[in-house]
ZAMARGU-4260 file (C-alpha; in steps of 0.2 Angstrom, whole numbers, plus 5000, padded with zeros to 4 digits):
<rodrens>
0) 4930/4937/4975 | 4932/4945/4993 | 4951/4945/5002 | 4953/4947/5020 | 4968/4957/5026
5) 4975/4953/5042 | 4974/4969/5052 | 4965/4966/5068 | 4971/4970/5082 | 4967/4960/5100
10) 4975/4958/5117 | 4992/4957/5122 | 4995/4937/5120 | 5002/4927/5137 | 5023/4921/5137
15) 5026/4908/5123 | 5033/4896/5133 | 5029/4878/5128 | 5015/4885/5117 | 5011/4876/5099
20) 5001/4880/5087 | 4998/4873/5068 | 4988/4875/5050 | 4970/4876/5049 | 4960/4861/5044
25) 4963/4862/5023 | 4970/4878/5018 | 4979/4881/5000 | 4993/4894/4998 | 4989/4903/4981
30) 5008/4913/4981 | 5012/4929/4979 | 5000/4942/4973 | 5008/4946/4956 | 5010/4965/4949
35) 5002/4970/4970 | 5001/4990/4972 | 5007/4987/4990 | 5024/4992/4996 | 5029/4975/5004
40) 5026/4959/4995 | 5007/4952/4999 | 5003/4930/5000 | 4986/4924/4996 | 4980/4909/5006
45) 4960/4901/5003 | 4954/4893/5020 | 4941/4880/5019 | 4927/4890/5017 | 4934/4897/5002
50) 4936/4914/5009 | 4954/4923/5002 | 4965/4932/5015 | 4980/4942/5011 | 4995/4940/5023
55) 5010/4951/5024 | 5026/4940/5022 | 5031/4939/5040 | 5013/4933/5043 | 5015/4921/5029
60) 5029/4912/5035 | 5023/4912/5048 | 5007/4901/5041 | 5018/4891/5035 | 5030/4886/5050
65) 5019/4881/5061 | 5017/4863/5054 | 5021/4853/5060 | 5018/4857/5077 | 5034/4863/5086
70) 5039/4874/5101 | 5037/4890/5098 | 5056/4893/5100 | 5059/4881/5084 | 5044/4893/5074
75) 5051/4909/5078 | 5070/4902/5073 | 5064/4894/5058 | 5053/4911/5054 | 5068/4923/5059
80) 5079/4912/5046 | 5069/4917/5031 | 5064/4932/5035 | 5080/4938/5039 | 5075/4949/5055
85) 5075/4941/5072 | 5057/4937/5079 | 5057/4930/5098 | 5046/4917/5103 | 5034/4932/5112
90) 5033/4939/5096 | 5026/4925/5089 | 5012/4922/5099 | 5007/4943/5098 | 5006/4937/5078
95) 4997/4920/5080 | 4984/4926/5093 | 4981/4944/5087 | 4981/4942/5070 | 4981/4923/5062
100) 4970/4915/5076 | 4955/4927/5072 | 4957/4924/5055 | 4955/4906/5057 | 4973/4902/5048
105) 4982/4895/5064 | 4973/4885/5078 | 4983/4881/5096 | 4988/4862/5092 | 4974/4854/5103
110) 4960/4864/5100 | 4947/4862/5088 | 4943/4869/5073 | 4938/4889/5072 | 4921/4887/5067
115) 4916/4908/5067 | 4931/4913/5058 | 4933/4932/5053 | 4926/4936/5034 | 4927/4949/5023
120) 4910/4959/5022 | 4915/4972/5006 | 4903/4986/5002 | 4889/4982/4987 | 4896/4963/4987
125) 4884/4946/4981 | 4874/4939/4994 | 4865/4923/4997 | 4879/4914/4984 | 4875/4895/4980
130) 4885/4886/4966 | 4879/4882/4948 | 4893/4874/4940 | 4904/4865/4952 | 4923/4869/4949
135) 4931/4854/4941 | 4917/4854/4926 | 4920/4874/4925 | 4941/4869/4924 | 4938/4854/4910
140) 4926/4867/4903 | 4935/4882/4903 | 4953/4873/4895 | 4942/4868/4879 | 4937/4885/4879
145) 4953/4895/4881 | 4961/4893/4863 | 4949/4906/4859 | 4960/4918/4869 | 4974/4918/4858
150) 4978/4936/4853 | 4975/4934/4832 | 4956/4925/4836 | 4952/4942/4849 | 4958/4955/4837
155) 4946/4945/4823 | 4932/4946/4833 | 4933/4964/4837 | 4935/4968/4817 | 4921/4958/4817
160) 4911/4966/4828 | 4913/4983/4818 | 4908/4973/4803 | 4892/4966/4811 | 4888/4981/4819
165) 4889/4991/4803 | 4876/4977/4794 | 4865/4979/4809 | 4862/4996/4807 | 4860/4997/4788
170) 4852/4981/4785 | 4842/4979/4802 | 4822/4983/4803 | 4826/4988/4821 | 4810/4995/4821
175) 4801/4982/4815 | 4807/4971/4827 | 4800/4984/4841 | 4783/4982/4833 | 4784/4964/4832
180) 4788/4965/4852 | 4772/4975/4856 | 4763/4966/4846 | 4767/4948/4854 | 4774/4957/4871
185) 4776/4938/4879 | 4789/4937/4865 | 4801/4947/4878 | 4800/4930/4888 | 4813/4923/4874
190) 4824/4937/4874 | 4825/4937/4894 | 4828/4919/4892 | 4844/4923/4879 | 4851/4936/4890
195) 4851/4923/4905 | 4858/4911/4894 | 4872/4925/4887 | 4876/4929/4906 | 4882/4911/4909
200) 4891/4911/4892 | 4898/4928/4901 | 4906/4917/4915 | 4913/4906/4904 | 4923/4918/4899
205) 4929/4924/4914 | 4935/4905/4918 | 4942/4901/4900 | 4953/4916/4902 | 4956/4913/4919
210) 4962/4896/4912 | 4973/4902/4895 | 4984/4916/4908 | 4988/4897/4919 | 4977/4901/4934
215) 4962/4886/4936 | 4947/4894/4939 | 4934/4888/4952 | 4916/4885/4953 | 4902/4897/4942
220) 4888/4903/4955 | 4872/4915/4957 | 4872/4925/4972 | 4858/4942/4973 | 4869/4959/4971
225) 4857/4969/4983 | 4840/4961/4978 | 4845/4957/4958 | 4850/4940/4954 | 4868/4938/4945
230) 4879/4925/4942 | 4897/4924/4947 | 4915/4915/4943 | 4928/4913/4956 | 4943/4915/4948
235) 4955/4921/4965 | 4966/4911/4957 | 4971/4923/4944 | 4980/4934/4955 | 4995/4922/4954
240) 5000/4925/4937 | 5001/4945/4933 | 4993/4959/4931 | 4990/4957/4911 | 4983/4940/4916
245) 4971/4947/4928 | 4964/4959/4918 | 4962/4949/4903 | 4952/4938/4916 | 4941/4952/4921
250) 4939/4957/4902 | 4937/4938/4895 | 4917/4937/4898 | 4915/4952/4889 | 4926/4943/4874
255) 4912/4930/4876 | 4900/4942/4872 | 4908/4949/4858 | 4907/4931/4850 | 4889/4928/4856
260) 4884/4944/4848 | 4893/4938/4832 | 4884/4922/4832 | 4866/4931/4836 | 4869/4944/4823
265) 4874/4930/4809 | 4860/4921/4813 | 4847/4937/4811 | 4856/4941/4794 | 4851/4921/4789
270) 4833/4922/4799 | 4828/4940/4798 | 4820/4936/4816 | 4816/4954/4826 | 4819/4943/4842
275) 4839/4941/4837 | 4840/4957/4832 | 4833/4965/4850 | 4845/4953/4858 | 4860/4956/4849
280) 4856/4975/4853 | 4852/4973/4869 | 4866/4964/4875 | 4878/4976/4868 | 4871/4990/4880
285) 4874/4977/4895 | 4892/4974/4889 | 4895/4995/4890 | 4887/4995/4908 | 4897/4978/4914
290) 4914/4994/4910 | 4904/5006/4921 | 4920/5006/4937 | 4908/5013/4949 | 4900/4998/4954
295) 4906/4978/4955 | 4905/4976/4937 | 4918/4971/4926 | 4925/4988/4923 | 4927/4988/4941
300) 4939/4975/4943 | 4948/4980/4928 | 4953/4997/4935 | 4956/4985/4954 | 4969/4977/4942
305) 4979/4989/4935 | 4979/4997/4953 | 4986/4981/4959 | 4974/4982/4973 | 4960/4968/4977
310) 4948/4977/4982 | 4947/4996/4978 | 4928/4998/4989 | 4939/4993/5003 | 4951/5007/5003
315) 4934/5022/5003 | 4936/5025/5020 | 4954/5025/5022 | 4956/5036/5007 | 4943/5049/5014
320) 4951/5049/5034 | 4967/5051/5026 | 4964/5069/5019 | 4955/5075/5034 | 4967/5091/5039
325) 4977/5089/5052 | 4976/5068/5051 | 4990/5056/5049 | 4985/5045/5033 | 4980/5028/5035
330) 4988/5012/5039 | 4978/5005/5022 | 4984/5021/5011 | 5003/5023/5019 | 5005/5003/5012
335) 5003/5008/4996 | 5014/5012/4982 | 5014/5030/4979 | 5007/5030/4960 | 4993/5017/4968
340) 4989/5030/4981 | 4986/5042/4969 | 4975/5030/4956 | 4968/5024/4972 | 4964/5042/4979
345) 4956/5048/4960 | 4946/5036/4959 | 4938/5037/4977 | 4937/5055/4974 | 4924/5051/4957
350) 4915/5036/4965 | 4910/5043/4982 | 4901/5061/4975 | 4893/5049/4961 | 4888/5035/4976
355) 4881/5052/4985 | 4875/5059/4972 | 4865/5044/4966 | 4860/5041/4984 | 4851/5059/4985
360) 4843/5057/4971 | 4836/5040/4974 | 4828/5048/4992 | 4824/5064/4985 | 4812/5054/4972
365) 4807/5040/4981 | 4790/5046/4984 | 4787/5045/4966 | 4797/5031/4962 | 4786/5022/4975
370) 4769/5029/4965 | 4776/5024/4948 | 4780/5008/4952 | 4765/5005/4960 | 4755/5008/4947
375) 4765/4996/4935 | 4760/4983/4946 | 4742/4988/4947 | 4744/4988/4928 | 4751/4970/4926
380) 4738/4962/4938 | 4725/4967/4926 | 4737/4959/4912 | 4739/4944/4921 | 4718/4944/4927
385) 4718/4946/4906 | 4728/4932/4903 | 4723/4922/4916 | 4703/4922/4908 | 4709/4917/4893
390) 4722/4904/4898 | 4737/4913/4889 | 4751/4904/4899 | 4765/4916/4889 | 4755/4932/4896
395) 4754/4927/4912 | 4772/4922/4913 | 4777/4938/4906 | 4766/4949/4917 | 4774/4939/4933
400) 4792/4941/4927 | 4785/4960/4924 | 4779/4964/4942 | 4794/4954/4949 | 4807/4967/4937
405) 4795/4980/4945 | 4797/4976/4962 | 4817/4973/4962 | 4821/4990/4961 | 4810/4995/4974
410) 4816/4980/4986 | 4834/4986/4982 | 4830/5003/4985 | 4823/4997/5003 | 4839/4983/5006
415) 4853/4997/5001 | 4841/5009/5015 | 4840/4998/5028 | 4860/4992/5027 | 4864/5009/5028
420) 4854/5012/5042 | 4860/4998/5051 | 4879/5003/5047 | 4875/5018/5055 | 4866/5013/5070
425) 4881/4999/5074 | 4895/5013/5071 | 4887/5022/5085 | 4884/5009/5094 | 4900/5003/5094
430) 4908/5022/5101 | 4895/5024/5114 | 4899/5006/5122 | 4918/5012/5119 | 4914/5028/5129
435) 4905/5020/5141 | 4919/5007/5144 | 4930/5022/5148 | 4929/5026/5163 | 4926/5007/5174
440) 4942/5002/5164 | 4951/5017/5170 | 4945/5012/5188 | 4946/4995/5189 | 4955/4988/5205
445) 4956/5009/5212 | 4941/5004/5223 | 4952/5004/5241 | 4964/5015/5234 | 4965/5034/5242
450) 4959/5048/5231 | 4978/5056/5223 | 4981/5073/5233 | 4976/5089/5224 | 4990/5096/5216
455) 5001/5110/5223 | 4998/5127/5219 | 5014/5137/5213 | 5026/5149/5200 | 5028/5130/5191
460) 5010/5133/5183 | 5017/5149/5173 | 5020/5140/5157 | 5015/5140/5139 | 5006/5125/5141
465) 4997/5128/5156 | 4991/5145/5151 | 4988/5147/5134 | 4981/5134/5120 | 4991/5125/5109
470) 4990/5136/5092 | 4983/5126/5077 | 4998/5120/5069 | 4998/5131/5051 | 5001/5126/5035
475) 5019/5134/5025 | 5017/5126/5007 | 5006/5124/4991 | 4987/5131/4990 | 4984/5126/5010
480) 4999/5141/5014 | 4989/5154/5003 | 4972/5153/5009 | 4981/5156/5026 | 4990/5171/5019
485) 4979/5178/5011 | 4963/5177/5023 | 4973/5187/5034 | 4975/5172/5046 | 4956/5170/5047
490) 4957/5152/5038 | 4967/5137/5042 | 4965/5123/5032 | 4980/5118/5041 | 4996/5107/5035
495) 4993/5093/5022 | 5001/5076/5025 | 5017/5077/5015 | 5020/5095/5028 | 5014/5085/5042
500) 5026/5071/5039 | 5041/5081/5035 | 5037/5091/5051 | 5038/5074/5061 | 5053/5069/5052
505) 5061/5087/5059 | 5056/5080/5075 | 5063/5066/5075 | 5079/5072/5067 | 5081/5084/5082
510) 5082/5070/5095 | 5093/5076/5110 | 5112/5069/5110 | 5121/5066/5126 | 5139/5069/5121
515) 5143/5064/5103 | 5136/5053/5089 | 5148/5047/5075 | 5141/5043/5060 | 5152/5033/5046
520) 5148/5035/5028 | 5154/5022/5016 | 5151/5013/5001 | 5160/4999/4994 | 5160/5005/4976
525) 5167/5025/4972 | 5158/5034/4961 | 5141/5032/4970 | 5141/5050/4977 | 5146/5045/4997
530) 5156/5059/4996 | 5138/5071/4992 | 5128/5063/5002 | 5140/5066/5016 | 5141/5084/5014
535) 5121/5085/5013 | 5119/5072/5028 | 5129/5085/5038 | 5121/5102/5029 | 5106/5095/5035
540) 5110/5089/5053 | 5117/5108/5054 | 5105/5117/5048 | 5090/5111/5056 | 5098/5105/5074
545) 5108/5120/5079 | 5124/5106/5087 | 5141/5109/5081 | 5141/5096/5066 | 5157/5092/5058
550) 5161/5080/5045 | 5180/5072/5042 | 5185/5066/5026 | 5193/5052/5034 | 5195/5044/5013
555) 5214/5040/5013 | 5216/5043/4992 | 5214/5063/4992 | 5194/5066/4996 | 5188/5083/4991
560) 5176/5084/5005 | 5183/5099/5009 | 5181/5107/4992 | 5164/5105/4991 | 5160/5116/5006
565) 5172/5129/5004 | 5185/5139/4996 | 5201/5126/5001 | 5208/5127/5017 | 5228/5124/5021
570) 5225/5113/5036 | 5221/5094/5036 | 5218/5082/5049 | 5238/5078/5049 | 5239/5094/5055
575) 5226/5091/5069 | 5237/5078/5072 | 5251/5084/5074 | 5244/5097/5086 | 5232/5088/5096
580) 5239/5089/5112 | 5239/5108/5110 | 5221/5109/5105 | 5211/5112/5123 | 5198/5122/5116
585) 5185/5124/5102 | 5192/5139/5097 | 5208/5132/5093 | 5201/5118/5084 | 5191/5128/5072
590) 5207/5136/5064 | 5208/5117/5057 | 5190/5118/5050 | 5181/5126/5035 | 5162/5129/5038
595) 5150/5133/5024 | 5143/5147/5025 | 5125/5143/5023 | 5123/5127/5034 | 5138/5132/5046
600) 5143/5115/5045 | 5162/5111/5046 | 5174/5099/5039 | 5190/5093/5042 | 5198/5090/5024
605) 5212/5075/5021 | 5230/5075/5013 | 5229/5079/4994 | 5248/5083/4992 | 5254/5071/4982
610) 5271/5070/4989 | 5262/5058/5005 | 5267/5041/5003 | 5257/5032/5018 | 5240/5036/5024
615) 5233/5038/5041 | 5232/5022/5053 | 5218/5017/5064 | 5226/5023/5079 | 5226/5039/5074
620) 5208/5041/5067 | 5204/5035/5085 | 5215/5048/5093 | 5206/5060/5083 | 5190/5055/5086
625) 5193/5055/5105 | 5198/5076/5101 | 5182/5078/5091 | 5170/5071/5105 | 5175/5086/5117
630) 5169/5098/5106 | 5155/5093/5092 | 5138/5082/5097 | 5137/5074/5076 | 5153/5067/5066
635) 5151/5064/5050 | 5166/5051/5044 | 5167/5050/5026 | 5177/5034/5022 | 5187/5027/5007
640) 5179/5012/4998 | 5190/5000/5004 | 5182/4987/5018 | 5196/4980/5021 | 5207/4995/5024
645) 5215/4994/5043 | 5207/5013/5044 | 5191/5008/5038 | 5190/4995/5050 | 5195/5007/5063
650) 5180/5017/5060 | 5168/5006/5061 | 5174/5001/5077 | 5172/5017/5085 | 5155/5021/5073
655) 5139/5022/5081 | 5128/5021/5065 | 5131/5017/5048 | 5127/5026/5032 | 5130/5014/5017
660) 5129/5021/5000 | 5124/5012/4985 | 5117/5014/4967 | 5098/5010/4960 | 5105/4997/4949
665) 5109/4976/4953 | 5129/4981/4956 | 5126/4994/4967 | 5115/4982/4976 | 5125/4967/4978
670) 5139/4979/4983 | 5130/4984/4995 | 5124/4968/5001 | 5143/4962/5003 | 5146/4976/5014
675) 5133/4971/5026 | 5140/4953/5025 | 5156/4955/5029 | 5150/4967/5044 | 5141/4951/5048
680) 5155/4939/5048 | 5167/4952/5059 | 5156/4956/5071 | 5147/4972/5067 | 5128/4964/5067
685) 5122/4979/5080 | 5127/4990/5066 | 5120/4981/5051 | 5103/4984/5062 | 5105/5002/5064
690) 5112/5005/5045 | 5104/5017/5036 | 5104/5013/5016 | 5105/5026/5004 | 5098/5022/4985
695) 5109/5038/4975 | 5100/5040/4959 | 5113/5044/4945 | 5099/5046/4933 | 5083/5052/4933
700) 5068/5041/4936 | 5081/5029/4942 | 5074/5016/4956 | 5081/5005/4966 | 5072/4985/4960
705) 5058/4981/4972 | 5069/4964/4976 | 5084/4974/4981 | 5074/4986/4991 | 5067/4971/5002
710) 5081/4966/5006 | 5090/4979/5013 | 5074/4984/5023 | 5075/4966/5029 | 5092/4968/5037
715) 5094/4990/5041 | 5083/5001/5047 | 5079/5010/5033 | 5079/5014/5016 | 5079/5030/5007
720) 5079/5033/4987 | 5091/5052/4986 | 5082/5058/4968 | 5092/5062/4956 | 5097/5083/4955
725) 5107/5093/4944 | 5111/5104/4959 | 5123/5089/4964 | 5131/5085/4947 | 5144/5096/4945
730) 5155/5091/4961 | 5161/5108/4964 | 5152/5121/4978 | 5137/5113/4985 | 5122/5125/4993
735) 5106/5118/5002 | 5095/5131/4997 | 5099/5125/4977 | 5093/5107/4980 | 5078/5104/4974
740) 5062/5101/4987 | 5063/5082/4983 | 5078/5079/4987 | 5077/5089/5003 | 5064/5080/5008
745) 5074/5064/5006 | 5087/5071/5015 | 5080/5075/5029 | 5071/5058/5030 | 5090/5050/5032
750) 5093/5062/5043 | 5078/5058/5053 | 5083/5038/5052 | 5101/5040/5059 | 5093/5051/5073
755) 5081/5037/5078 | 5097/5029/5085 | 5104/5043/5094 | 5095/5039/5109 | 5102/5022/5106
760) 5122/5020/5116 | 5133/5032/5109 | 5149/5040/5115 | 5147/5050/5131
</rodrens>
């Protein structure tokens, strides 16, 4: 089965206004894609030419909206209601003409039918297909057959098998069956004929165990896999009920095997017939090769399936441009999970040597591949001149279907050549044109325009980037860090992708501020760490900024903020308070502050005497918000847990981008969840948009559900899993430096996220 994903890319698409659009003539939405290796959830949907495409979920909905025909206001609305994230009627039309128009999923609503839809061309796939057993006769078929899936009759047959297996070999005259062979070669025209007959009874079981996991399978075809005929089952349907499903799909011809070679073996134990024997044998090697995962055989889409990805072949060249040095990865490997991208990136590294490997091999004896078979030919015409004389219509048969199994590998050789060929020759083909379009695009409509003055010459020229080269960036972690060291500089592998990322991160995260930024923390539920991932927020802000961060620990039930940075201060924000009008410069504000040593960040602690009896107001976080502004460019305000709290309230008012805290598990999520609604019913949407979610592991292994992710994704910015570290447990004195790597790394991806939205309003 071959899926199209919709990742082209065209033109910018004219103003939606008064545009409709709706459904392709006869197109069946098959779900979700169960137990996907993709990040984001993935739709299938079969056009009428029974080609498969995979759609992301916007572009699903999408799909689906458009019938009936409406303005594409009423689409977009409808759309931005279920997907929960506005989409304008402009963005619509970018979607429908750049990606589903050229995949023939959405048509304008007058125009005909796409008649040169785009579809999937995948790498060593069946050609020349044509259908054998239509679909509803494979279905009625397949649901008589699918009892013999039941787990006791699987596990009897195996057993079986041993058992069999075991007569076979000390009750078989194996080689007594090869004598009979060469003695009566056109004998070998019965046991091709019971392996063709076994292939189909192969495909039978591919649909019956399509059919026992729920899916309905569709029509049973032959098709030529380079030059070499095979047969095939379409069974797309499968991917809507589960990874286990799938692969018991991929491995249910192979159960029908099993059982064909239990009934070929029973009937050579009754007959003694050499032919059954051979057959029986025979068919087992073809059952190993069909788990060979190199090629499109069964054990192929058995390892697709447990990656929960359609079509691994697919992902070969993404893989291998992602670890080119010095490369971003690839949109097709960035979308996957990250144990897929490893299982992904493993197998690519086996298959593509062996594929080049093979390859080499195959040209380096071609010449006497070429002479061998050659001569087998030459050697059969005579058979068949024999046969012909005497009238032996078996012989004669058998020397045909002999130079024809002669010939195959030598046409396949050729196809596979001249494909490659061809690839290549269109590859370049395609960069010279784009190379060559260059430069009329670049001067289109500059005809009558006057050449642009040479520039001036002055002391503006003596810059870094004027006169010297941009240095190779170099690599400062893992094996790519010492072959830099220790070839004395000579070699530079340069950073690897998880350096280069964090790099770009650091970027990001150092986004210029004009005047301040406040930041509010909060949680809805205690307990969750907001109070940590406050304090590391602002260590990390600190330390790799250089602004005057400070973070308040504006939680009105004794926060110990504070105490977590440094040895305990004696003065609070009631004193700033109290003094505020007296506090004119930076210097005399930081007698207020403790800093930690390490970071340099400071923090200004909250009342923990027990003798206060009333907490501060709104009005006077906003007074002290308005002091803090003069003096630090980030504020970090770590609240209390309590939304409706008149301070809390207060602080989101004056907030300019929201860190909400929550745990991995289903309360931390719906807390978090009720947060975001209520800052949607009072008027906060902007900073739902801009709110940063934090999943705090209090476990390890601890993951937030795939469900509960989406969501949040769907309404903030982003979302960031904090791993869980002993560094963090105790609660007391917190350094950077004894965080582990992951959970820096995290860190400074939330770091990153807020600072996206720095540019973004803000408090001059």
């Amino acid at each position: 089965m071959d899926l199209t994903t919709a990742d082209h890319r065209r033109t910018a698409p004219p103003p939606a206004t008064g545009q409709r659009w709706r459904q392709a003539r006869g197109l069946q939405f098959l779900g979700p894609v169960q137990g996907s290796g993709l990040k984001d959830p993935a739709f299938l949907v079969r056009r009428v030419d029974d080609q498969v495409v995979q759609l992301s979920e916007l572009l699903h909905l999408v799909v689906r909206a458009v019938e009936p025909p409406r303005p594409a206001e009423l689409v977009a609305d409808d759309v931005s209601r279920a997907y929960g994230r506005n989409l304008t009627a402009d963005g619509l039309a970018h979607l429908v003409t750049t990606r589903l128009e050229p995949l023939g999923l959405v048509v304008p609503d007058e125009a005909p039918e796409p008649t040169r839809a785009v579809r999937a061309r995948p790498l060593l796939a069946l050609t020349a297909k044509g259908t054998l057993v239509p679909a509803p006769l494979v279905d009625r078929v397949a649901a008589w057959l699918a009892p013999l899936f039941w787990p006791p009759v699987v596990v009897l047959a195996l057993v079986t098998l041993v058992v069999a297996d075991v007569a076979l070999l000390t009750r078989g005259d194996f080689w007594g069956a090869v004598g009979e062979l060469f003695a009566t070669p056109t004998i070998a025209l019965l046991i091709y004929a019971l392996l063709t007959a076994s292939a189909l009874v192969h495909e039978l079981g591919h649909a019956a165990a399509c059919r026992y996991g729920g899916a309905r399978p569709g029509e049973i075809g032959f098709g030529l896999y380079l030059v070499f005929p095979a047969f095939y089952t379409d069974v797309t349907d499968s991917y809507r009920i589960g990874r286990v499903g799938r692969v018991r799909t991929d491995l249910g011809g192979l159960h029908f095997n099993v059982l064909t070679v239990l009934v070929l073996a029973g009937a050579y134990l009754a007959t003694g017939s050499g032919i059954l024997l051979l057959t029986a044998l025979v068919l087992q090697l073809q059952m190993l090769q069909q788990l060979i995962p190199v090629v499109r055989f069964d054990g192929y889409y058995v390892l697709s399936d447990l990656a929960g990805v359609p079509d691994l072949f697919a992902r070969v060249g993404p893989v291998l441009r992602s670890l080119r040095p010095g490369h971003p990865a690839d949109p097709r490997v960035s979308e996957l999970r990250p144990r897929t991208r490893r299982f992904v990136t493993g197998w690519v590294l086996v298959v593509v040597p062996l594929l080049v490997a093979a390859m080499g091999w195959a040209i380096w004896y071609l010449p006497e591949f070429l002479e061998r078979g050659r001569e087998g030919v030459r050697l059969q015409q005579l058979v068949f001149d024999v046969a012909w004389q005497r009238r032996d219509w078996p012989a004669m048969a058998l020397a045909v279907v002999s130079i024809a199994l002669l010939l195959l590998p030598i046409l396949g050789a050729a196809l596979a050549f001249w494909r490659l060929g061809t690839t290549l020759v269109l590859l370049a083909r395609d960069r010279i044109a784009a190379h060559a379009r260059e430069p009329y695009e670049d001067l289109t409509g500059l005809a009558t325009l006057s050449p642009d003055p040479p520039p001036v010459v002055s002391a503006a020229d003596f810059t870094d980037a004027v006169m010297y080269a941009a240095p190779a960036p170099v690599p400062t972690q893992g094996w790519r860090s010492a072959v830099y060291r220790g070839s004395g500089h000579l070699l530079n592998p340069g950073p690897s992708l998880p350096e280069q990322r964090l790099r770009e991160l650091e970027r990001r995260l150092r986004t210029p501020v004009e005047g301040s930024r406040r930041v509010v923390v909060m949680s809805r539920k205690g307990g969750v760490g907001k109070t940590t991932i406050t304090l590391a927020l602002g260590s990390t802000f600190a330390l790799l900024r250089g602004d005057r961060v400070i973070a308040v620990d504006a939680n009105p039930d004794a926060g110990n903020l504070a105490h977590r940075v440094a040895p305990p201060h004696d003065r609070t924000v009631t004193d700033v308070l109290r003094d505020l009008h007296g506090i004119e410069t930076y210097a005399a504000l930081r007698r207020y502050t403790s800093q930690a040593v390490e970071s340099r960040l400071e923090v200004l602690a909250s009342d923990d005497d027990p003798g206060i009896g009333m907490a501060l107001a709104r009005d006077d976080y906003h007074r002290l918000i308005g002091l803090l502004d003069r003096f630090y460019n980030v504020i970090l305000l770590d609240t209390g847990t309590g939304i409706l709290d008149s301070a809390n309230q207060g602080l989101l008012t004056e907030a300019d981008q929201v860190v909400l805290v929550v745990r991995a598990g289903l309360d931390g999520g719906r807390a978090g969840a009720l947060t975001l609604d209520w800052m949607d019913q009072h008027g906060f949407e902007d900073l739902v948009a801009r709110t940063v979610v934090v999943v705090n592991a209090e476990r390890r292994g601890s993951e937030p559900p795939e469900p509960m992710r989406r969501h949040f994704e769907k309404r903030c910015a982003r979302v960031v899993t904090v791993p869980w570290d002993d560094a963090l447990e105790p609660g007391a004195l917190t350094d950077m430096s004894s965080l582990h790597r992951r959970t820096r790394d995290a860190l400074v991806d939330i770091a990153a996220a807020v600072a996206d939205n720095f540019s973004v309003g803000g408090s001059p």
